[in-house]
C-alpha positions as CSV (number, residue, x, y, z in Angstrom):
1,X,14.9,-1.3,8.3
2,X,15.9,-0.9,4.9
3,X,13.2,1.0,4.1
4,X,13.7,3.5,6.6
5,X,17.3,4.6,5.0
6,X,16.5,4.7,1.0
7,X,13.1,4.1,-1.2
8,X,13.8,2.3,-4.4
9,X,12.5,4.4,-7.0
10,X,11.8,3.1,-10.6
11,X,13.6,4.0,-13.9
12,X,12.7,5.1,-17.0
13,X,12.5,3.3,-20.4
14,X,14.8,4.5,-22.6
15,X,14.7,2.0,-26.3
16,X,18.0,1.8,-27.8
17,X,16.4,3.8,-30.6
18,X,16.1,6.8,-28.7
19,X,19.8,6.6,-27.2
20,X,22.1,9.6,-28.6
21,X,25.6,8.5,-27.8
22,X,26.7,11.2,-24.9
23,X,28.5,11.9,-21.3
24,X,25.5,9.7,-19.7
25,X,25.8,6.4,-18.5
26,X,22.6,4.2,-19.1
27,X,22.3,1.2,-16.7
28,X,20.1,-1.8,-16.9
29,X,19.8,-4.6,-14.7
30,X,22.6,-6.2,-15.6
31,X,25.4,-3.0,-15.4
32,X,26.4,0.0,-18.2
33,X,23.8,-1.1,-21.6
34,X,25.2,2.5,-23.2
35,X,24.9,6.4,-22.6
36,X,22.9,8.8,-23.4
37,X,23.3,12.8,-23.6
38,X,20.8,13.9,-21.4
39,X,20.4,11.8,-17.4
40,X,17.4,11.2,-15.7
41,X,19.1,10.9,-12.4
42,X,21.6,13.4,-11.1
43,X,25.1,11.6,-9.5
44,X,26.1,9.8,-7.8
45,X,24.1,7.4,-7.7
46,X,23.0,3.4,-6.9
47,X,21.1,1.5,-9.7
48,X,19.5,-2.1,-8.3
49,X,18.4,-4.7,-10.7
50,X,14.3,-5.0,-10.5
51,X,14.0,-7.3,-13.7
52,X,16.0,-9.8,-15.1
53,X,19.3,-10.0,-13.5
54,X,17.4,-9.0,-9.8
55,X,19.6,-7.5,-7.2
56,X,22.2,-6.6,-9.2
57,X,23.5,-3.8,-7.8
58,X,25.9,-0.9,-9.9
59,X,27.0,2.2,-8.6
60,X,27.6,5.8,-11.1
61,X,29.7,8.6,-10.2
62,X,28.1,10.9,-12.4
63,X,24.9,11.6,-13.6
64,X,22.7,8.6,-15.0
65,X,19.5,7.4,-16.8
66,X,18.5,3.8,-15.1
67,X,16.3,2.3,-17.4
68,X,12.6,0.8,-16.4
69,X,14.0,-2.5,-15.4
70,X,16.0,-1.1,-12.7
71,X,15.5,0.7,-9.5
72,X,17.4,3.7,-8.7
73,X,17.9,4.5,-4.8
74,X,16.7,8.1,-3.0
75,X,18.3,8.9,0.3
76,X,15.6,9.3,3.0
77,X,19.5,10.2,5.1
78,X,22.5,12.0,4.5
79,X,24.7,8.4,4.2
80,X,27.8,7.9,1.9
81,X,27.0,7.1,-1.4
82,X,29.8,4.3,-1.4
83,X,28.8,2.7,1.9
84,X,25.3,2.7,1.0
85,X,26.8,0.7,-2.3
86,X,28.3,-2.2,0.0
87,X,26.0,-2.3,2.1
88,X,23.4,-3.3,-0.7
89,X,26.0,-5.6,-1.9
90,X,25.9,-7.4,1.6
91,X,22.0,-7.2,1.4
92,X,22.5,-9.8,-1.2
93,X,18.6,-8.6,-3.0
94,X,19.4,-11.2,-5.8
95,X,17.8,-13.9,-2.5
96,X,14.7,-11.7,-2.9
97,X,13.9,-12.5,-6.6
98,X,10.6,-13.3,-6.5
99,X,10.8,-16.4,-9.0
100,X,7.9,-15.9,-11.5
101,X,7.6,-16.7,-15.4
102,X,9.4,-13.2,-14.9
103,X,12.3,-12.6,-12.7
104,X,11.5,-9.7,-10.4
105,X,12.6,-7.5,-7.2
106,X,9.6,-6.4,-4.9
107,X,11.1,-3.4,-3.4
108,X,8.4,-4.0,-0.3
109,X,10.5,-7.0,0.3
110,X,13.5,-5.0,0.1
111,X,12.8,-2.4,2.6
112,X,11.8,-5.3,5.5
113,X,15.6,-6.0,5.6
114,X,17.0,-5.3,9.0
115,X,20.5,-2.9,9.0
116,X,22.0,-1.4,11.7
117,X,24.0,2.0,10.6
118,X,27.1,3.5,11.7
119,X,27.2,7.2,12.3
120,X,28.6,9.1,8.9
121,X,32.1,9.7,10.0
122,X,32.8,6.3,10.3
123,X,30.5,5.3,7.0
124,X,33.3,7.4,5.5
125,X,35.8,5.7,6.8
126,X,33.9,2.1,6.0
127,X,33.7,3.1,2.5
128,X,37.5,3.8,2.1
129,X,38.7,0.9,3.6
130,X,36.4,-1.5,1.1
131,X,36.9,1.2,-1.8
132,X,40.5,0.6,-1.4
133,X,40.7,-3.1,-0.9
134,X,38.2,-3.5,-4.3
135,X,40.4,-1.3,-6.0
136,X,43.6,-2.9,-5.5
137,X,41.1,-6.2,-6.6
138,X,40.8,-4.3,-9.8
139,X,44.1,-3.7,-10.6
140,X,45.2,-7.4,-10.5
141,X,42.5,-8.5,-12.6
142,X,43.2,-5.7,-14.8
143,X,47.3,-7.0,-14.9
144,X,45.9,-10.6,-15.5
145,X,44.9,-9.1,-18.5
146,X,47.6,-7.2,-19.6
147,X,49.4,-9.9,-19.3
148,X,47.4,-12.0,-21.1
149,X,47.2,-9.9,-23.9
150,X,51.2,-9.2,-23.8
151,X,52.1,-13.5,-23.5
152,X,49.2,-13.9,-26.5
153,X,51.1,-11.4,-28.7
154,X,55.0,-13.0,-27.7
155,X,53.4,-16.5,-29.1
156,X,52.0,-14.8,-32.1
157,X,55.6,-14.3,-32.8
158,X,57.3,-17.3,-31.5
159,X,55.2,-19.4,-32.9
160,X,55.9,-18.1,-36.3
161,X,59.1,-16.1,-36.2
162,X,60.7,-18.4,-33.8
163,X,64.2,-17.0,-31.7
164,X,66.8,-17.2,-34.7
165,X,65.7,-14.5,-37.3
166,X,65.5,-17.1,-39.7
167,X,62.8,-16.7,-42.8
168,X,59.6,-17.8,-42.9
169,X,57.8,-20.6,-44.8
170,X,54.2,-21.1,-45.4
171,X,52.5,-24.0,-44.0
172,X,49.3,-25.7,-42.9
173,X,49.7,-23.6,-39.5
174,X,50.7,-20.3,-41.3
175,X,54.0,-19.0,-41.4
176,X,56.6,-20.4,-39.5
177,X,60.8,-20.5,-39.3
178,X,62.3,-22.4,-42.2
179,X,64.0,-24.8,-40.4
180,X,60.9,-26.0,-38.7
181,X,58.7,-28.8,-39.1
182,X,55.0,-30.1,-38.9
183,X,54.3,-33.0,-37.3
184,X,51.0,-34.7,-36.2
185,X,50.5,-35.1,-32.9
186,X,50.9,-38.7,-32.8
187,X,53.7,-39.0,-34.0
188,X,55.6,-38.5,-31.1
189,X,52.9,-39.0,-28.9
190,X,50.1,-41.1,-27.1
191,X,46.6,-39.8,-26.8
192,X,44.1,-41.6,-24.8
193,X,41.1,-41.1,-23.6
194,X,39.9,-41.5,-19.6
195,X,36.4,-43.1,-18.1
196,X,33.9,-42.4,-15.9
197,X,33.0,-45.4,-13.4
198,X,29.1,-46.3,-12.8
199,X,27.8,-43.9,-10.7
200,X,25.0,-46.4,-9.4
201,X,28.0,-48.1,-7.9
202,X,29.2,-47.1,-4.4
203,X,32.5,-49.2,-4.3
204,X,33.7,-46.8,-7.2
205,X,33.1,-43.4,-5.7
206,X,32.6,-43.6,-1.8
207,X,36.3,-43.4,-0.1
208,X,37.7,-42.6,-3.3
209,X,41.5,-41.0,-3.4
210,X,41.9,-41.1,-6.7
211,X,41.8,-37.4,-8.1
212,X,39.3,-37.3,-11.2
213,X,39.9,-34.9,-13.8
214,X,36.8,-33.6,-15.4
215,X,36.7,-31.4,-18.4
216,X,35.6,-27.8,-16.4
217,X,39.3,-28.6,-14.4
218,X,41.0,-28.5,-17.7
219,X,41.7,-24.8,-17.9
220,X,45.1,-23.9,-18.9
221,X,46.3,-24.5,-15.8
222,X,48.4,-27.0,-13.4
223,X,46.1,-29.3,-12.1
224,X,47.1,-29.8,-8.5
225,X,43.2,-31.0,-6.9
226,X,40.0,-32.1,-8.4
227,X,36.7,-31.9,-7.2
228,X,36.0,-35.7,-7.4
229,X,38.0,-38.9,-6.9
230,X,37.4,-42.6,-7.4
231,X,38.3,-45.5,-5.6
232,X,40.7,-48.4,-6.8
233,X,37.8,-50.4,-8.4
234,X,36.7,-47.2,-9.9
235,X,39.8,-47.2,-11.9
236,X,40.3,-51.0,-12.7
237,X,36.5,-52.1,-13.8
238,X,36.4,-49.5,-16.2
239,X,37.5,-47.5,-18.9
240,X,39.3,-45.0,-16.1
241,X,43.4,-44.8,-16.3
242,X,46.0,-43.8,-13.8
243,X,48.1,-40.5,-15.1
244,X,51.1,-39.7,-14.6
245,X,51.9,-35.7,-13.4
246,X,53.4,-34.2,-16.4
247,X,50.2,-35.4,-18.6
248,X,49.2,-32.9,-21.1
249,X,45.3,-33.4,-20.6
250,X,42.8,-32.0,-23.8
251,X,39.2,-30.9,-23.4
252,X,36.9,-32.7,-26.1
253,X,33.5,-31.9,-25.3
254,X,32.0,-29.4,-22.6
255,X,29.9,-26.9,-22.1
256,X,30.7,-23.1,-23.5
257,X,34.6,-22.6,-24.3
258,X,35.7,-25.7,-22.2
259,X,36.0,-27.8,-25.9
260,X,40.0,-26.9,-26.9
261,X,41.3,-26.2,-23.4
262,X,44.5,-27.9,-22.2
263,X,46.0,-28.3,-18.7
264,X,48.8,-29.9,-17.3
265,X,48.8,-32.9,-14.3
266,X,50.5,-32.0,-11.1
267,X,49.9,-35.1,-9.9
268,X,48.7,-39.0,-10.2
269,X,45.5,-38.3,-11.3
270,X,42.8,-40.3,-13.4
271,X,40.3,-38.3,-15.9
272,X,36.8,-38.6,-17.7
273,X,36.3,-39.7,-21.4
274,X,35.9,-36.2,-22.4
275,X,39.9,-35.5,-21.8
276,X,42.4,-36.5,-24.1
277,X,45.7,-37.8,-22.4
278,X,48.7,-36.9,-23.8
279,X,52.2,-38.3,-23.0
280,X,55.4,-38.4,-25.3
281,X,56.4,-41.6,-26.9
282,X,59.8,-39.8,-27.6
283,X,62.2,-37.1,-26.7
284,X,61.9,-34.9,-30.1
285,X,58.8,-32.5,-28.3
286,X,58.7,-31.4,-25.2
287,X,55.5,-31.5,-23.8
288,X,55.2,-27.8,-22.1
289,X,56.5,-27.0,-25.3
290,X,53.5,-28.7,-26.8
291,X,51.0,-27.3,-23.7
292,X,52.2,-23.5,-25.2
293,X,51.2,-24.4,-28.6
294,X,47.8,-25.9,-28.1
295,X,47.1,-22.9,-26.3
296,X,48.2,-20.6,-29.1
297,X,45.9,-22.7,-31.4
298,X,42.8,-22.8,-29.1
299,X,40.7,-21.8,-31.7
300,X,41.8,-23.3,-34.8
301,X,41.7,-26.5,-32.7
302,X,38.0,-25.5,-31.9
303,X,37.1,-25.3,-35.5
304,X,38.2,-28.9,-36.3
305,X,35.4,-30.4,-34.0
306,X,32.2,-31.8,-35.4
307,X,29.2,-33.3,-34.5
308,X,25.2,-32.7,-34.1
309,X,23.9,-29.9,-31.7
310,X,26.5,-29.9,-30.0
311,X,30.4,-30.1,-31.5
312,X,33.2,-32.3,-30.2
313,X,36.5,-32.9,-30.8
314,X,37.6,-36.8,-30.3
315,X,40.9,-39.0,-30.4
316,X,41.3,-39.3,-34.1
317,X,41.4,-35.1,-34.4
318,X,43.1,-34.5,-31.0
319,X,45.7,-37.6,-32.9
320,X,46.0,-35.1,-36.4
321,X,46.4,-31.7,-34.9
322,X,49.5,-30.4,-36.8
323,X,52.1,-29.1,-34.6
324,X,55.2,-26.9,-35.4
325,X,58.3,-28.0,-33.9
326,X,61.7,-26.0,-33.9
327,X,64.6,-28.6,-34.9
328,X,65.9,-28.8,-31.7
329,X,65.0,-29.2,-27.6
330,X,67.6,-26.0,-26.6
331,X,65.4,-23.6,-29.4
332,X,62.0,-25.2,-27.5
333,X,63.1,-24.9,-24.1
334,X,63.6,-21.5,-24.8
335,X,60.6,-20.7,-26.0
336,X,58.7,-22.6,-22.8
337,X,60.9,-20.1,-20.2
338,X,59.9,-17.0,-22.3
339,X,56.0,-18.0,-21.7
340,X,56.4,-19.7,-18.3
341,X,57.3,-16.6,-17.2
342,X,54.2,-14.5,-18.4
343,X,52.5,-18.0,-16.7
344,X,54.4,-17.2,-13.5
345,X,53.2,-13.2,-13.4
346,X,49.5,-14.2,-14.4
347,X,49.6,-16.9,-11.8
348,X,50.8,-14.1,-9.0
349,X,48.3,-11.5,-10.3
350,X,45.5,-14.1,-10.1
351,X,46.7,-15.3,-6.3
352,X,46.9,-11.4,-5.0
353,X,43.5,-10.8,-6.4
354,X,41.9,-14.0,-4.9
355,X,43.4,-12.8,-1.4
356,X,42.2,-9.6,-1.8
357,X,38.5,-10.7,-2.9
358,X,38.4,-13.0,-0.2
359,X,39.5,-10.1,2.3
360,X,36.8,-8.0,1.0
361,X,34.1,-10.6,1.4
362,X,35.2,-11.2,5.1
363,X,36.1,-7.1,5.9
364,X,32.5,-6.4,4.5
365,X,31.2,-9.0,6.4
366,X,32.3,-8.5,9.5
367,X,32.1,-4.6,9.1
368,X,28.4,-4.6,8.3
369,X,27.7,-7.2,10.9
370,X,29.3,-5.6,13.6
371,X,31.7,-8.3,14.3
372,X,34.3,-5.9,14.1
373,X,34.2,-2.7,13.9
374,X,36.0,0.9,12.0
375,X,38.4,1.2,15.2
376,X,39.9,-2.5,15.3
377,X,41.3,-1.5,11.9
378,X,44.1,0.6,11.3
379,X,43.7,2.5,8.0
380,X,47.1,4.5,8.2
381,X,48.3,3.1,5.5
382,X,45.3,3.6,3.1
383,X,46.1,6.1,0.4
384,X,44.4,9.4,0.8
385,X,40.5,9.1,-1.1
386,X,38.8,11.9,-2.9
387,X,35.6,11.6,-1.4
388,X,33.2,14.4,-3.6
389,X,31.4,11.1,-4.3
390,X,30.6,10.9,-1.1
């Protein structure tokens, strides 16, 4: 059991007031809320989530102060701090939350779990196999956004400096290349909305092979699958239209920071009434050129919604959006490979890390399960870990 390994113990309040910026790490249920210069726990150390976000399970190097919505674990064992870290991460405590008016971890139920321990050379070795694989995680998702931030500061200038040297001009959009213009959207193109078929009718939904765009899908991306699809009389008795791939599709309602968001169709593909559908009625904008610049403007676009409680953008603004478009399609073409290619690198980053999260699921599945064990793995090639942590 559980309970046999580690007791839970509880943390200690510590009001924001009373914080003196230190060395410390302070840790709530949720993660890191701030330091401290004194710790109530020496390092390392686990912290587990007992109120609010319940479960939640963080890990310090050093010395810590868990506040008095967490727990903070005590060995009972000699184990390695890091394995004992997975292995509450496999435990998966956010199940236990107990589901009151108030959110809560009842360490009692914590300790009935059932896990079978290695011996401690090979929890070493456990914990530097998953240590490495979440730490080469890390460092794609950290290069996702690096190269985020490097592609947001190349339109910054693109978008306003352009590839020619030229000077500069002030406009509605700010400063841009004087040979330049501003156009409106719909001036050299369509936008349309999509429909959603009755959902009290069968015939439009069951056996559907239709792909069916929803707003959450629209997320600066190529859209290449949806999660829904309608059938032929889905499409035809209602307000629903078949897309071509190469459709620049617009988020104009949704929840959070979905409002603003553009994607690009992959493929033949319908879509709800809360995407705009945008297709070129002429050859003087190309539309990934156009996909680039909505996504440079994400927030001014934002700011041009209205409504009630909750704000929308809708054909007539998506229609107005002002648009600055270099003079000719070899200066925009340009432009679209320069940011396809930060595209490209984010789009690798984000593939390695979703191969390497999903190895790490399965490795510390298996490992703690006992479907496989420390000796069917060969850890050769695994950098050399400093394990004082340990």
């Amino acid at each position: 059991m559980l309970g046999d390994e580690i007791e839970l113990a509880y943390g200690k309040s510590l009001p924001e007031r009373s914080r003196i910026e230190g060395p410390v790490g302070v840790y709530g249920s949720n993660g890191a809320v701030g330091s401290h210069i004194e710790p109530y726990v020496s390092g390392p150390g686990i912290i587990v989530g007992r109120k609010g976000s319940v479960g939640e399970v963080a890990y310090s190097s050093g010395e810590f102060w868990p506040i008095d919505t967490t727990y903070y674990v005590v060995q009972k064992n000699n184990h390695n701090w890091r394995f004992l870290y997975h292995l509450l991460r496999f435990c998966d405590l956010t199940d236990l939350n107990s589901h009151s008016t108030i959110p809560g971890l009842n360490r009692e139920d914590a300790y009935r779990i059932k896990v079978s321990l290695p011996d401690r050379a090979v929890e070493d070795q456990l914990a530097a196999a998953l240590d490495w694989i979440e730490g080469a995680a890390r460092k794609e998702s950290d290069a996702i956004v690096r190269t985020g931030q490097l592609k947001a500061a190349a339109m910054r200038r693109l978008f306003s400096e352009g590839l020619r040297g030229e000077a500069q001009r002030e406009t509605e959009v700010g400063p841009i290349p004087e040979s330049w213009g501003i156009a409106a959207i719909d001036e050299h193109f369509s936008v349309v909305s999509g429909g959603t078929p009755s959902r009290s009718s069968a015939t439009y939904w069951s056996g559907g092979t239709i792909p069916w765009v929803k707003t959450a899908e629209v997320n600066y991306s190529m859209i290449t699958e949806t999660e829904e699809h309608i059938t032929q009389a889905g499409l035809t008795e209602s307000a629903a239209k078949l897309l071509s791939a190469g459709t620049l599709l617009m988020a104009m309602y949704g929840q959070g920071v979905t409002r603003g968001k553009v994607g690009v169709l992959g493929i033949q593909a319908s879509c709800n009434q809360a995407c705009a559908a945008i297709t070129p009625t002429d050859d003087a904008v190309v539309t990934q050129y156009l996909y680039h610049y909505l996504t440079w403007r994400y927030e001014a676009i934002r700011s041009l919604a209205h409504g009630g409680q909750q704000q929308n953008l809708n054909l007539d603004i998506v229609r107005k959006i002002a648009v600055a478009v270099p003079p000719t399609i070899v200066e925009q073409q340009e432009i679209i490979d320069v940011l396809d290619a930060f595209d490209r690198k984010i789009h690798l980053h984000r593939r390695k890390h979703a191969v390497l999260d999903q190895l790490f699921k399965l490795l510390l599945h298996d490992l703690m399960t006992g479907e496989i064990s420390v000796d069917d793995l060969d850890l050769s090639a695994l950098p050399s870990i400093d394990r004082t942590a340990a």
